[in-house]
N, CA, C and O atoms as a DFTB+ gen file, in Angstrom:
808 C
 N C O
     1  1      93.508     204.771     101.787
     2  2      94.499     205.843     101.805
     3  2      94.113     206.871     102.855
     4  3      93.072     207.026     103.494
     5  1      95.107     207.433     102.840
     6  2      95.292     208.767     104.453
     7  2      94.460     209.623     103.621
     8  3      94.593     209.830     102.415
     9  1      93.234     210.287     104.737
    10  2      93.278     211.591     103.571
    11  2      93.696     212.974     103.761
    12  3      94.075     213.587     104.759
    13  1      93.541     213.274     102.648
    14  2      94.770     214.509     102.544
    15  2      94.647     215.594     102.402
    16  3      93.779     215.724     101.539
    17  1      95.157     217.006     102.881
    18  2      94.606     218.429     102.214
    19  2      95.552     219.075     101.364
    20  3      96.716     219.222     101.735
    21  1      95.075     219.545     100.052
    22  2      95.724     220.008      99.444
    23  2      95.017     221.927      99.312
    24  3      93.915     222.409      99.573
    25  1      96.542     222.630      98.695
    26  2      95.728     223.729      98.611
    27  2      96.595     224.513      97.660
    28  3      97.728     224.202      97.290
    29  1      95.913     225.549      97.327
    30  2      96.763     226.526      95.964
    31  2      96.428     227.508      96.381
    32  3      96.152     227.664      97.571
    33  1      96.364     228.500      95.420
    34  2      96.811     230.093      95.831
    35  2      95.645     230.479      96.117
    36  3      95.721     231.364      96.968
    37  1      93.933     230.114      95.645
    38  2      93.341     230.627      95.832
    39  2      92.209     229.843      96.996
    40  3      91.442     230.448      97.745
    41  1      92.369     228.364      96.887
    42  2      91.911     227.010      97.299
    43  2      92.284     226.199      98.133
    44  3      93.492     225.966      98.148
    45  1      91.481     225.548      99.028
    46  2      91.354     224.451      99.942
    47  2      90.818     223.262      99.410
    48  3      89.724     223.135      98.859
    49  1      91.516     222.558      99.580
    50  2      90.956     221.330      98.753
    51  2      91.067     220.205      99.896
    52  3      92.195     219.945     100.316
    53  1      90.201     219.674     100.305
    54  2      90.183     218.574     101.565
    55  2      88.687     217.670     101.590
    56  3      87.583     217.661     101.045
    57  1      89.396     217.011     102.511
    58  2      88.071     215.226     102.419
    59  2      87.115     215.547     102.485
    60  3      86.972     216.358     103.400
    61  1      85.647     215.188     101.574
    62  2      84.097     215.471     101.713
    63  2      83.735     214.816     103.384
    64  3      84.053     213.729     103.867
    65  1      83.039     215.839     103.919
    66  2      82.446     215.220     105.115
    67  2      81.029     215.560     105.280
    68  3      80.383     216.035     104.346
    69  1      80.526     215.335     106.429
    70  2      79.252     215.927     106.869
    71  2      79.016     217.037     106.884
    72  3      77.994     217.502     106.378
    73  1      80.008     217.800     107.537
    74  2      79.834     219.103     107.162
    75  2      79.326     219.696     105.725
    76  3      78.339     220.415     105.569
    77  1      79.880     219.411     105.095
    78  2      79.381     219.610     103.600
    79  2      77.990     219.550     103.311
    80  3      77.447     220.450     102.670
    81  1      77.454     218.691     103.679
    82  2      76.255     218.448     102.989
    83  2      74.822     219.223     103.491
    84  3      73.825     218.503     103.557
    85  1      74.688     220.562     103.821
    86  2      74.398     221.784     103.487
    87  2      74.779     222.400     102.100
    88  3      74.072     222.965     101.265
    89  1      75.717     222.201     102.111
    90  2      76.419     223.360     100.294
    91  2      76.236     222.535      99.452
    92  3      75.630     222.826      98.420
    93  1      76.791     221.112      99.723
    94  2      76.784     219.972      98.534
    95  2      74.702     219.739      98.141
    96  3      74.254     219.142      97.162
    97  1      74.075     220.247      98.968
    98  2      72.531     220.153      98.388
    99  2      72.334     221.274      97.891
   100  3      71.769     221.608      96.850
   101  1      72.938     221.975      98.867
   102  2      71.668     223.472      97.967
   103  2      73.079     223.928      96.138
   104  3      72.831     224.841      95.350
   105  1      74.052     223.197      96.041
   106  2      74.777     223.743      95.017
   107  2      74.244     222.188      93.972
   108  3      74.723     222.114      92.841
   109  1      73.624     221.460      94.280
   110  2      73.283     220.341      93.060
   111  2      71.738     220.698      93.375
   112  3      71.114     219.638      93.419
   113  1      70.856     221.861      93.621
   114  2      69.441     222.033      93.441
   115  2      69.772     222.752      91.452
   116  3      69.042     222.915      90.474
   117  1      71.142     222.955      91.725
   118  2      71.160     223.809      89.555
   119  2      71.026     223.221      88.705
   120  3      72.017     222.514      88.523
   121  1      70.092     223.052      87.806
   122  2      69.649     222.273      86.908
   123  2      70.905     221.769      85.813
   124  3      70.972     220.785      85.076
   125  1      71.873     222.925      86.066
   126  2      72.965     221.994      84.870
   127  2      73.669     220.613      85.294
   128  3      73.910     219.587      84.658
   129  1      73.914     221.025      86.709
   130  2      74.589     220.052      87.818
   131  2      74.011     218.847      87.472
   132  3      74.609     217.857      87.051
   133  1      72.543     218.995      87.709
   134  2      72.041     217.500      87.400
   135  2      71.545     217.251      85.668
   136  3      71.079     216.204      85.218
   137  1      71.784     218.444      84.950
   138  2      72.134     217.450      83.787
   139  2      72.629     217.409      83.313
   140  3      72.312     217.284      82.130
   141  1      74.174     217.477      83.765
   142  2      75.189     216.814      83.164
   143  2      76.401     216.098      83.870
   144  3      77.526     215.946      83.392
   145  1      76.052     215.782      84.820
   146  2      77.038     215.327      86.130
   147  2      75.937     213.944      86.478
   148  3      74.759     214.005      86.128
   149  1      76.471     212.791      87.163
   150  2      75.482     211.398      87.498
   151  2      74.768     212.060      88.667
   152  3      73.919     211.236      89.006
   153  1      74.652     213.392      89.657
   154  2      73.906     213.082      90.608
   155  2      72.566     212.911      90.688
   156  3      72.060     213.341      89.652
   157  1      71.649     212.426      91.534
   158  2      69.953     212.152      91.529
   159  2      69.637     213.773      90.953
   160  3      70.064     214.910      91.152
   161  1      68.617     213.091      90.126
   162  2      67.255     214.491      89.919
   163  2      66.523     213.958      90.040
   164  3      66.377     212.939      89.365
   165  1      65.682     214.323      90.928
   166  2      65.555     215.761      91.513
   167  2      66.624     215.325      92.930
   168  3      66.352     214.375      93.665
   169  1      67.713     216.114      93.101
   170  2      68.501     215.996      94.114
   171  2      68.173     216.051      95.559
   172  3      68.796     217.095      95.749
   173  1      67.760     215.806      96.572
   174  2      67.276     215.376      97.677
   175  2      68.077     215.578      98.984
   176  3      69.219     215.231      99.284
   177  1      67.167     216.216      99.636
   178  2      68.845     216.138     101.277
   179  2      69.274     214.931     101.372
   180  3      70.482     214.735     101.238
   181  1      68.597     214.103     101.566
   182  2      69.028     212.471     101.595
   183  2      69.958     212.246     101.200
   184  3      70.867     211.724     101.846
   185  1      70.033     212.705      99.532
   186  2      71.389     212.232      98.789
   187  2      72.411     212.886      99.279
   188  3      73.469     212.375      99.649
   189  1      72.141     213.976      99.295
   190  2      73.427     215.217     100.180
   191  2      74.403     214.177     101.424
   192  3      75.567     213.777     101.436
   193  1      73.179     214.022     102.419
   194  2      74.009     213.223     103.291
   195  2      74.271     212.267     103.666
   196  3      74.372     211.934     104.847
   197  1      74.479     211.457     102.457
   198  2      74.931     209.973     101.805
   199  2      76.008     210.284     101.222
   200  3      77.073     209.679     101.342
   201  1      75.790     211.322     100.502
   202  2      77.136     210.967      99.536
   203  2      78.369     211.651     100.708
   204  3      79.549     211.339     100.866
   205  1      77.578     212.612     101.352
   206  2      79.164     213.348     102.411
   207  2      78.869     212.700     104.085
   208  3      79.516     213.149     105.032
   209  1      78.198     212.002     104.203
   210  2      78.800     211.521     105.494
   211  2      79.127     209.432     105.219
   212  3      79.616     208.682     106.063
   213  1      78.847     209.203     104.389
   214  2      79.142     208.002     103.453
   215  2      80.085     207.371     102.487
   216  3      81.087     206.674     102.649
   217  1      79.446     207.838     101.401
   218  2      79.630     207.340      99.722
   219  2      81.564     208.064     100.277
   220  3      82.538     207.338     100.474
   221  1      81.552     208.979     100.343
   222  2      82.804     210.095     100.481
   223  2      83.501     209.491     101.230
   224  3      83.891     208.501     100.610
   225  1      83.901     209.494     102.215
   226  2      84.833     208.916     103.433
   227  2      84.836     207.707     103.154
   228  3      85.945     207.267     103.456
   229  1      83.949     206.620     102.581
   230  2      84.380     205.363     102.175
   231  2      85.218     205.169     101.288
   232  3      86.129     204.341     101.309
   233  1      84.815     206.321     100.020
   234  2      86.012     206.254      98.749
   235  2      87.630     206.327      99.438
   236  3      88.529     205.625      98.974
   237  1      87.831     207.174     100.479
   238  2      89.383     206.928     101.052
   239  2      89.904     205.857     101.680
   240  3      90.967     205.241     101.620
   241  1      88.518     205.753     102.534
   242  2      89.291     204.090     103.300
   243  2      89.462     202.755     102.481
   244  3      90.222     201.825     102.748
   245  1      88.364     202.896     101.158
   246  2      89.028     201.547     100.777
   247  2      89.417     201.949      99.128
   248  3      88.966     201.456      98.094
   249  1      90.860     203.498      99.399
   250  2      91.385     203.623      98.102
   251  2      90.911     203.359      96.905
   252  3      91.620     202.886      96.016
   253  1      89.166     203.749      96.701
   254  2      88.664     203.526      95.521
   255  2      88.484     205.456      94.774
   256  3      88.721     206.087      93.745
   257  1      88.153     205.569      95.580
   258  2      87.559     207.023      94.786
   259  2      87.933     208.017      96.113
   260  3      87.728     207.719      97.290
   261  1      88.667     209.547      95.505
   262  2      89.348     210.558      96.519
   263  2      88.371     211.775      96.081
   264  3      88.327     212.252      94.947
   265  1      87.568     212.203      97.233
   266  2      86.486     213.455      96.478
   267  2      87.356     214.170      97.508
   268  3      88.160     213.852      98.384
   269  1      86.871     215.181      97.046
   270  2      87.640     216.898      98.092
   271  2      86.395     217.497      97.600
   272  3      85.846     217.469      96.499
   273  1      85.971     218.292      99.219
   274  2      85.363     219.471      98.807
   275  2      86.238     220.961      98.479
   276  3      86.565     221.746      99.369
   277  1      86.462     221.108      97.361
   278  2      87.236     222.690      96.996
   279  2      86.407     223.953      98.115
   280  3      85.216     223.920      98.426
   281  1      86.925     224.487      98.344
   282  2      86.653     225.546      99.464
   283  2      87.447     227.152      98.773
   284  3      88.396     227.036      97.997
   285  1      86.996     228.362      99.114
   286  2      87.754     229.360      99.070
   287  2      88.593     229.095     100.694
   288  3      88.362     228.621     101.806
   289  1      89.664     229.751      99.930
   290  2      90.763     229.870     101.235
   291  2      90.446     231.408     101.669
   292  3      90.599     232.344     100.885
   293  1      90.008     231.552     102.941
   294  2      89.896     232.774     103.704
   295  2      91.491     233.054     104.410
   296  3      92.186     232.406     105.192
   297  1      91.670     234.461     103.641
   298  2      93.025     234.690     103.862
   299  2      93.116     236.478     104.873
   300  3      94.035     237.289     104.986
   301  1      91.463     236.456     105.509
   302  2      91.622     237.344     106.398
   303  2      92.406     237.477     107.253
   304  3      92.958     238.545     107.522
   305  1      92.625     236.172     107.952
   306  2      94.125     235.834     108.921
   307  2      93.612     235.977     110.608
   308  3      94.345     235.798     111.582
   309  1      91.858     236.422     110.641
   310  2      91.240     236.925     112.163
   311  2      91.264     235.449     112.750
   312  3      90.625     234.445     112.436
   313  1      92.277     235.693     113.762
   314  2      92.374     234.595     114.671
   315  2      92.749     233.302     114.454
   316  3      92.314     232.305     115.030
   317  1      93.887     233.386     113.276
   318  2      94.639     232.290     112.804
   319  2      95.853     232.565     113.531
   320  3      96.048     233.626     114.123
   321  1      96.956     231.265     113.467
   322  2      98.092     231.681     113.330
   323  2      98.931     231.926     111.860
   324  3      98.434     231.841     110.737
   325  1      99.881     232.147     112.086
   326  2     101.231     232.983     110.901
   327  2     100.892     231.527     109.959
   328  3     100.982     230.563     110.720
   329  1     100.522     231.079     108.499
   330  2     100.394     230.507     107.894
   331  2      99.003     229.329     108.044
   332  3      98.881     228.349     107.309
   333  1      98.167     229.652     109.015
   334  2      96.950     228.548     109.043
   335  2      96.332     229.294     107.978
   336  3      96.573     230.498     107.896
   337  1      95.661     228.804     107.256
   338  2      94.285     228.861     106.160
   339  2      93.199     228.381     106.840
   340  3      93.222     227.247     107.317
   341  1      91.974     229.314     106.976
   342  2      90.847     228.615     107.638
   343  2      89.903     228.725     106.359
   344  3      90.182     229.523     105.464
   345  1      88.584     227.765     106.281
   346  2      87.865     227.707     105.279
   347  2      86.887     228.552     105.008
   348  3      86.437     229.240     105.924
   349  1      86.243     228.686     103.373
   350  2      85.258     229.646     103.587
   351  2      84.212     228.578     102.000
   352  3      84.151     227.351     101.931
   353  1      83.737     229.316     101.257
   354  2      82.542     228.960     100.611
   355  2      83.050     227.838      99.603
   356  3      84.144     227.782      99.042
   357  1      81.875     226.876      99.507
   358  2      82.367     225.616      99.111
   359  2      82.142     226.074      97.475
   360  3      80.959     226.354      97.283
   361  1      82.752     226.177      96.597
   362  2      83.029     226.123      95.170
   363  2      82.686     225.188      94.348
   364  3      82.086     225.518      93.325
   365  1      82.964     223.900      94.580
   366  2      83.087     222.975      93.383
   367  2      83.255     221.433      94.795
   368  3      83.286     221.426      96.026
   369  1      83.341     220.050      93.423
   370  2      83.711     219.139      93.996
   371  2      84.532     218.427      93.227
   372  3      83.891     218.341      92.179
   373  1      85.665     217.789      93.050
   374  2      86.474     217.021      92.535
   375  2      86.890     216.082      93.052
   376  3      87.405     216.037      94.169
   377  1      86.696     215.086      92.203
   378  2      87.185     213.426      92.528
   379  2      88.246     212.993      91.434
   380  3      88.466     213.299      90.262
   381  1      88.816     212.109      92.400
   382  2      89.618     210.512      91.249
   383  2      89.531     209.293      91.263
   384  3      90.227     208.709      92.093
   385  1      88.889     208.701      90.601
   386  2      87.925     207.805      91.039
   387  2      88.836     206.441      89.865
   388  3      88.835     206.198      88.658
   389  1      89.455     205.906      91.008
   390  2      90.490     204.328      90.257
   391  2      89.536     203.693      89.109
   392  3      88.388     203.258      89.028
   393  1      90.084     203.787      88.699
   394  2      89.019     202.953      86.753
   395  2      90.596     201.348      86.206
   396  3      90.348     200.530      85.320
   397  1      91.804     201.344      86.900
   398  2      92.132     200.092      86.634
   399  2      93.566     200.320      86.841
   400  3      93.771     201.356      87.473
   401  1      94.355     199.839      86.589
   402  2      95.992     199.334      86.679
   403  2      96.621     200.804      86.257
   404  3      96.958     201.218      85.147
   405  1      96.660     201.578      87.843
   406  2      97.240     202.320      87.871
   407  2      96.528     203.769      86.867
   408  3      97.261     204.649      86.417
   409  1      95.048     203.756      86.671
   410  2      94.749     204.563      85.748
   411  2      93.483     205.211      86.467
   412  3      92.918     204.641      87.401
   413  1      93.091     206.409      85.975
   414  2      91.819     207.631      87.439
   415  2      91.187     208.038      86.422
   416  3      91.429     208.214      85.228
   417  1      90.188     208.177      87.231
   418  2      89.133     209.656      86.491
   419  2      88.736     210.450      86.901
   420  3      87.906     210.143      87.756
   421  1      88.928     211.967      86.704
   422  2      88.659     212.405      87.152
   423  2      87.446     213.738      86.513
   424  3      87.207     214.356      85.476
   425  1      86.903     213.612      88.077
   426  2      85.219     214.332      87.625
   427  2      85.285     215.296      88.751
   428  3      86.113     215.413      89.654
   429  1      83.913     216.132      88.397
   430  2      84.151     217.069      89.045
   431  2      82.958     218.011      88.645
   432  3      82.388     217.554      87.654
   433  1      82.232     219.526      89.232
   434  2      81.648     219.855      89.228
   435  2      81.300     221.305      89.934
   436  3      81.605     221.331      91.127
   437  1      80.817     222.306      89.503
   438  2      81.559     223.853      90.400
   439  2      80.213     224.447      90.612
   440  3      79.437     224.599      89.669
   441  1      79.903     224.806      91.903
   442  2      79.317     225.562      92.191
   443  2      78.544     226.753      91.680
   444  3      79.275     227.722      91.884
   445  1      76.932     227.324      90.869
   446  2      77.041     227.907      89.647
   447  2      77.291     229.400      90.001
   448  3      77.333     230.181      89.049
   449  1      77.540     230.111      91.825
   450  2      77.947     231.344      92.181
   451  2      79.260     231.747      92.072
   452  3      79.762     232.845      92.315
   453  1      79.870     230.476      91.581
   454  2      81.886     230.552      92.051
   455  2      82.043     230.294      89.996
   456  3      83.071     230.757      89.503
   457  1      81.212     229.723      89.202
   458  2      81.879     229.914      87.889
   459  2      82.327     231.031      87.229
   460  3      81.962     232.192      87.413
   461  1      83.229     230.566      86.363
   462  2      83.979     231.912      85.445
   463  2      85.080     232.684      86.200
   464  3      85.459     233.845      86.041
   465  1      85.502     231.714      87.084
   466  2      86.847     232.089      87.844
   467  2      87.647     231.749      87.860
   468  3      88.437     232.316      88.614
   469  1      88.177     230.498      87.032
   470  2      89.268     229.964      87.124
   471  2      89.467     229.130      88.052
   472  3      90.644     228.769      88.054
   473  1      88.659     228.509      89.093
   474  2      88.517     227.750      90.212
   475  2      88.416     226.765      89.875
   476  3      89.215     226.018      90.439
   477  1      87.506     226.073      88.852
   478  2      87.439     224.509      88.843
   479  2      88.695     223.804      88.008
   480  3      89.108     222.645      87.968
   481  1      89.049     224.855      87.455
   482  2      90.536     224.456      86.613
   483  2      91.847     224.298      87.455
   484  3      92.707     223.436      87.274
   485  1      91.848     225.327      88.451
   486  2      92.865     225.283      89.199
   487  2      92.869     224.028      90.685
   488  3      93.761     223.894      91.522
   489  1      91.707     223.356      90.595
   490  2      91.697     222.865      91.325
   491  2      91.875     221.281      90.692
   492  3      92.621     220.350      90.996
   493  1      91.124     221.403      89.965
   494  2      91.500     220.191      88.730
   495  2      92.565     219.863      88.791
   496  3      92.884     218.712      89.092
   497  1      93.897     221.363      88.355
   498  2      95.393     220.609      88.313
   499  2      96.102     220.069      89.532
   500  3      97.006     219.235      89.581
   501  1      95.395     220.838      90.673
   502  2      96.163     220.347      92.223
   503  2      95.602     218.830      92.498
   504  3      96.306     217.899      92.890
   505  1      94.469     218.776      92.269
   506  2      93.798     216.974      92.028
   507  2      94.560     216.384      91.180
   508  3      95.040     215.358      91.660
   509  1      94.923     216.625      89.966
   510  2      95.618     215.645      89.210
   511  2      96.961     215.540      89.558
   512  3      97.442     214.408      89.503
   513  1      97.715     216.510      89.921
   514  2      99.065     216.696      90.120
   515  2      99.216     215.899      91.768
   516  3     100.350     215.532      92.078
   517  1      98.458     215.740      92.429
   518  2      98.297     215.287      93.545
   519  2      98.102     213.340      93.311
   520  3      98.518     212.429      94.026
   521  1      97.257     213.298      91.939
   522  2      97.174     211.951      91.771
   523  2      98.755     211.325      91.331
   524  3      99.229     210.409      92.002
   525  1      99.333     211.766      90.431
   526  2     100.302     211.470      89.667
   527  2     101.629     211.763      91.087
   528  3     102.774     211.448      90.762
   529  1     101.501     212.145      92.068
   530  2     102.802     212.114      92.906
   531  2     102.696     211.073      94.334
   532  3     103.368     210.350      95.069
   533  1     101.384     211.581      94.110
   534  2     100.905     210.527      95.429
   535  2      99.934     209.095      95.504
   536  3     100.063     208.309      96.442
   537  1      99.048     208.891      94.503
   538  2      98.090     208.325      94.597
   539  2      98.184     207.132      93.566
   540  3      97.155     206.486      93.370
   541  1      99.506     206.742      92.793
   542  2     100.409     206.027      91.715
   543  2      99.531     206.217      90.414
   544  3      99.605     205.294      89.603
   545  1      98.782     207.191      90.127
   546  2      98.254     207.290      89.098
   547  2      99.172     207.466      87.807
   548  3      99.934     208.413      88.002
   549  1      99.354     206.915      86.625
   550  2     100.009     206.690      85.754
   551  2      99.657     207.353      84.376
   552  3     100.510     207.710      83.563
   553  1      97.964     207.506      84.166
   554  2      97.225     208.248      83.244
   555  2      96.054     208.295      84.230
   556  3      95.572     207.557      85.089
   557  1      95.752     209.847      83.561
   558  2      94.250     210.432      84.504
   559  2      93.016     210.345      83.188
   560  3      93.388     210.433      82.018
   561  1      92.256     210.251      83.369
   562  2      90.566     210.459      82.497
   563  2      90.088     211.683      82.562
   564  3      90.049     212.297      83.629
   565  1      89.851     211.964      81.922
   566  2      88.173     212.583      81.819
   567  2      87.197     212.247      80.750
   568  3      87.671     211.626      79.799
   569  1      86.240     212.460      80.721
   570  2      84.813     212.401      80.263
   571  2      83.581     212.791      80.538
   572  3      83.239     212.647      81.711
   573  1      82.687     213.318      79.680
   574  2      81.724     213.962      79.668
   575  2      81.028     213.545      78.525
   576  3      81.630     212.956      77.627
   577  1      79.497     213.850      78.439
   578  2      78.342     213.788      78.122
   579  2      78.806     214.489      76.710
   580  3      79.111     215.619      77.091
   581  1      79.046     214.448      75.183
   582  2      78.788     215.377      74.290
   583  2      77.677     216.473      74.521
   584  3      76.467     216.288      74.650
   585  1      78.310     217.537      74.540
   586  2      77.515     218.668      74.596
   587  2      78.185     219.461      75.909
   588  3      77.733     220.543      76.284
   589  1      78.883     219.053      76.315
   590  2      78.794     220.077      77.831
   591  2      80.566     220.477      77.622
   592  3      81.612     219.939      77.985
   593  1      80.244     221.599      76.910
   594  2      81.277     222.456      76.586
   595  2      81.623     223.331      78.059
   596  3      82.672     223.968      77.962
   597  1      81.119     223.430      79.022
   598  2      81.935     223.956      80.106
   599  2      82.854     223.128      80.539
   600  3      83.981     223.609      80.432
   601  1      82.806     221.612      81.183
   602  2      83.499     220.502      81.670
   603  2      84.369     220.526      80.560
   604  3      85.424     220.603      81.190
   605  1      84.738     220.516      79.284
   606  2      85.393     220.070      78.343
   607  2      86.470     221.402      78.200
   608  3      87.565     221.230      77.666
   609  1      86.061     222.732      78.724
   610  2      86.756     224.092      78.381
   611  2      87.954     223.591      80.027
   612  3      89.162     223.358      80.068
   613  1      86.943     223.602      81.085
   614  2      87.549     223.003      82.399
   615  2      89.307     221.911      81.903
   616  3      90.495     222.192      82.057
   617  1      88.724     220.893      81.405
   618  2      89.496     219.697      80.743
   619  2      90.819     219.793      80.055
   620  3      91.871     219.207      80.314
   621  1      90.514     220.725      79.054
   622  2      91.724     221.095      78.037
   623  2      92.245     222.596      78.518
   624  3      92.990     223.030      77.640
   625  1      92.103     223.560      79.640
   626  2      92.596     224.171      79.895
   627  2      93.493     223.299      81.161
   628  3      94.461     223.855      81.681
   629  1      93.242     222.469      81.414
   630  2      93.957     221.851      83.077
   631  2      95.102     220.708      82.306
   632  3      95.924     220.053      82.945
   633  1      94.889     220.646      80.465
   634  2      96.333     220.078      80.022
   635  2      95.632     219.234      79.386
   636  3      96.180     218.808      78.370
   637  1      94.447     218.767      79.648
   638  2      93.700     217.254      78.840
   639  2      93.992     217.460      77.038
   640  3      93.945     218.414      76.261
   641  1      94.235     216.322      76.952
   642  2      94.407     215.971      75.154
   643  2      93.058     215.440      74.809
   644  3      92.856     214.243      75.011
   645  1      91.872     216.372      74.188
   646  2      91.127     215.613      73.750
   647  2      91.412     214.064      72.737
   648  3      92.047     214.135      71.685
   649  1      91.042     213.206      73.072
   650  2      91.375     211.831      72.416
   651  2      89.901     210.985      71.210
   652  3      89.942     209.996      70.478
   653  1      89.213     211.592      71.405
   654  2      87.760     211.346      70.994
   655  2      86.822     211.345      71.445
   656  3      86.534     211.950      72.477
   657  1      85.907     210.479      70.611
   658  2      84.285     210.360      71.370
   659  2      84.043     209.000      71.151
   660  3      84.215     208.396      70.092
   661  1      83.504     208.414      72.546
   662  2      82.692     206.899      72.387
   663  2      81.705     206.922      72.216
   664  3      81.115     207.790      72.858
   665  1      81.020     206.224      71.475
   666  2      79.646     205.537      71.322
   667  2      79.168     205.651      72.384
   668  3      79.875     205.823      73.377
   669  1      78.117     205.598      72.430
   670  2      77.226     204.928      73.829
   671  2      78.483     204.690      75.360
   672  3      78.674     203.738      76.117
   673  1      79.039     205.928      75.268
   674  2      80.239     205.713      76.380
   675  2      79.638     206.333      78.031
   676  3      80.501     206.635      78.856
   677  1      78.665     206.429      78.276
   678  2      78.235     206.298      79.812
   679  2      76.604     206.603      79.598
   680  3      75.939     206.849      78.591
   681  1      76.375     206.512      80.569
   682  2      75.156     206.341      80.699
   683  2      74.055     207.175      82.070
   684  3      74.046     206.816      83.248
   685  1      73.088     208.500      81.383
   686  2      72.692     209.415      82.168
   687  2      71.180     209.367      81.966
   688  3      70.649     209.617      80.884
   689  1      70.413     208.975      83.254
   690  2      69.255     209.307      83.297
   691  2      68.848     207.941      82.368
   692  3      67.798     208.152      81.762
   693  1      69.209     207.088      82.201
   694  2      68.644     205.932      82.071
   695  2      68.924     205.444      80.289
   696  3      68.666     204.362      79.762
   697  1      69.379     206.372      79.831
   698  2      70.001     206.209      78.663
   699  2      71.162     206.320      77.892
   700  3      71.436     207.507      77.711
   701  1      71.747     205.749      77.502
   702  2      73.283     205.948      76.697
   703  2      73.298     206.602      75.880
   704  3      72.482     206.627      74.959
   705  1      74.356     207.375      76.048
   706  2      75.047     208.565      75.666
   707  2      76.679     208.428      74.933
   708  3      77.645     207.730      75.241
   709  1      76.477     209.359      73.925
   710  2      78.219     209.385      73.374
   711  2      79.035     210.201      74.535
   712  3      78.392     210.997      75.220
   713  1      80.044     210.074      74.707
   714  2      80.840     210.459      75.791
   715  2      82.213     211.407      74.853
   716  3      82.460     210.880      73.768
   717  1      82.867     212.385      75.099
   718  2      83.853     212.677      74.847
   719  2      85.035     212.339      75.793
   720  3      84.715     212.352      76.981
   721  1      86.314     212.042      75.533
   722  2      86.880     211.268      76.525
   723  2      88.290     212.251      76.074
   724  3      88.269     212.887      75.020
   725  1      89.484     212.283      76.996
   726  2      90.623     213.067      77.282
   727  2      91.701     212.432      78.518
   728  3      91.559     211.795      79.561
   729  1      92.628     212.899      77.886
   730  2      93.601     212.301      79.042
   731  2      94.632     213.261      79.072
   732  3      95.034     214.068      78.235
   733  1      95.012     212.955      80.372
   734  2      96.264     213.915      80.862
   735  2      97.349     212.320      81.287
   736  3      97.072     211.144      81.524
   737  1      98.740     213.193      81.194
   738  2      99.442     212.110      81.580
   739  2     100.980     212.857      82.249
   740  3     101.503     213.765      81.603
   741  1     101.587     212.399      83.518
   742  2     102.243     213.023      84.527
   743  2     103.246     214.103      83.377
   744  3     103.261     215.263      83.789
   745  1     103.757     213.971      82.535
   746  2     104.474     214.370      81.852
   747  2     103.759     215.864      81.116
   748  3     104.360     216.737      80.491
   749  1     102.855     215.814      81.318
   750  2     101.713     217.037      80.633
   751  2     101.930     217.849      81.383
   752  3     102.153     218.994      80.990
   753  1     101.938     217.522      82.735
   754  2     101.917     218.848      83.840
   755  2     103.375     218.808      84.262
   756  3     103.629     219.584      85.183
   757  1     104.348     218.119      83.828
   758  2     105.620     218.621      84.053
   759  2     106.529     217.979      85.363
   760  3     107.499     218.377      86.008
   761  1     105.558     216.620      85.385
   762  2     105.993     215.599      86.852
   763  2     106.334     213.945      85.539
   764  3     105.776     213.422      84.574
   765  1     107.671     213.735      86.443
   766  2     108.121     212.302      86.223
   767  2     107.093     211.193      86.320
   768  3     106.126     211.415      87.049
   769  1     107.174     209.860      85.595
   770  2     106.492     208.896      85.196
   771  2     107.057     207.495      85.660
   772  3     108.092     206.890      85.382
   773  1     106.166     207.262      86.331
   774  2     107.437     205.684      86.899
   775  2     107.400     204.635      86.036
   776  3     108.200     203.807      86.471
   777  1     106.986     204.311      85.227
   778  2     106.716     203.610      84.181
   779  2     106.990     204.280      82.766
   780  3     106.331     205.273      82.459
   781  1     107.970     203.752      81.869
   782  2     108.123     204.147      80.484
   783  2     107.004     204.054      79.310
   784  3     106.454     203.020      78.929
   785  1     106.764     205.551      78.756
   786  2     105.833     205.655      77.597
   787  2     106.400     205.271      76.337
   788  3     107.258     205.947      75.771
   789  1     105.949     204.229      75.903
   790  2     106.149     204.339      74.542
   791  2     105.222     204.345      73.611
   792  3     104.774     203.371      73.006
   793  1     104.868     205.732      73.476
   794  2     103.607     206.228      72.011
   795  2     104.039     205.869      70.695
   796  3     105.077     205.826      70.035
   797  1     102.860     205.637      70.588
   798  2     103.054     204.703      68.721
   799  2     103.237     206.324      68.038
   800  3     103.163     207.514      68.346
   801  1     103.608     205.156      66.571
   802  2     104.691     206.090      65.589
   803  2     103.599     206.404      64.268
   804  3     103.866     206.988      63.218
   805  1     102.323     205.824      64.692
   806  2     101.594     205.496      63.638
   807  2     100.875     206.730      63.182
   808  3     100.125     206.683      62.207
């Protein structure tokens, strides 16, 4: 897939690159980042610029997984033209990462100087709302680690229906873990469905 920039009132949301991977290391050196998100601990420049001059730009070309680095939108306007947005501090990271027939997941992770702003939520919905118009996503995911009540506050404020908890549903740091799991579906956020729902009566 093409990749793409999206943006909202407060946010830039566009393709992980090299550039990144300065912010994308020194914002996964926070100990929550790595324990509760899959990246390496102890996190490493290495990994930094694997996952953004690599792992990242591959997820678009072969339509498996869409990361954006979220950015503040600098709306000083010095030496733009009448409607350019130029970028400023990297916030968070959000992906949608294809899991099967027409179905995403999406993950994600915020910067710990930019939390308690409403940023990883709002960027969440422009990612999902972006999956469901463009990317044929049909139902979106989430999931997390039991216990990580920030990702889960993130989740059900961006529309997610908590749905339960799996057993031994992923696996962190070398051991299985119960997972809490949630779904959003185009109709949640107020976008058409190309395919007919029919929810049981049960």
């Amino acid at each position: 897939m093409d990749p793409v920039i999206l943006s909202t009132e407060r946010l830039l949301l566009r393709p992980v690159g090299p550039q990144d991977a300065d912010a994308a290391y020194a914002a996964c050196q926070d100990p929550d980042i790595q324990r509760w998100t899959t990246v390496p601990s102890p996190y490493l420049r290495e990994h930094a610029e694997s996952f953004t001059g690599t792992f990242a730009p591959n997820g678009w070309r072969d339509d498996s997984e869409f990361t954006f680095a979220v950015l503040l939108r600098d709306a000083s306007g010095t030496g733009e033209a009448q409607g350019a947005t130029s970028e400023g501090a990297l916030v968070a990271m959000v992906g949608v990462m294809r899991r099967g027939e027409n179905v995403a997941e999406l993950g994600f992770w915020a910067a710990k100087e930019h939390r308690g702003r409403g940023y990883m939520t709002e960027a969440a919905v422009a990612a999902a709302r972006w999956a469901f118009a463009s990317a044929g996503v049909e139902r979106l995911e989430w999931r997390a680690e039991v216990g990580n009540a920030a990702s889960r506050a993130v989740a059900e404020k961006a529309g997610f229906t908590m749905e339960g908890t799996l057993r031994a549903g992923l696996v962190h740091g070398g051991t299985r873990r119960d997972s809490w799991v949630g779904g959003l579906l185009p109709g949640d956020l107020g976008l058409p469905t190309t395919r007919a729902y029919l929810p049981s009566r049960g």
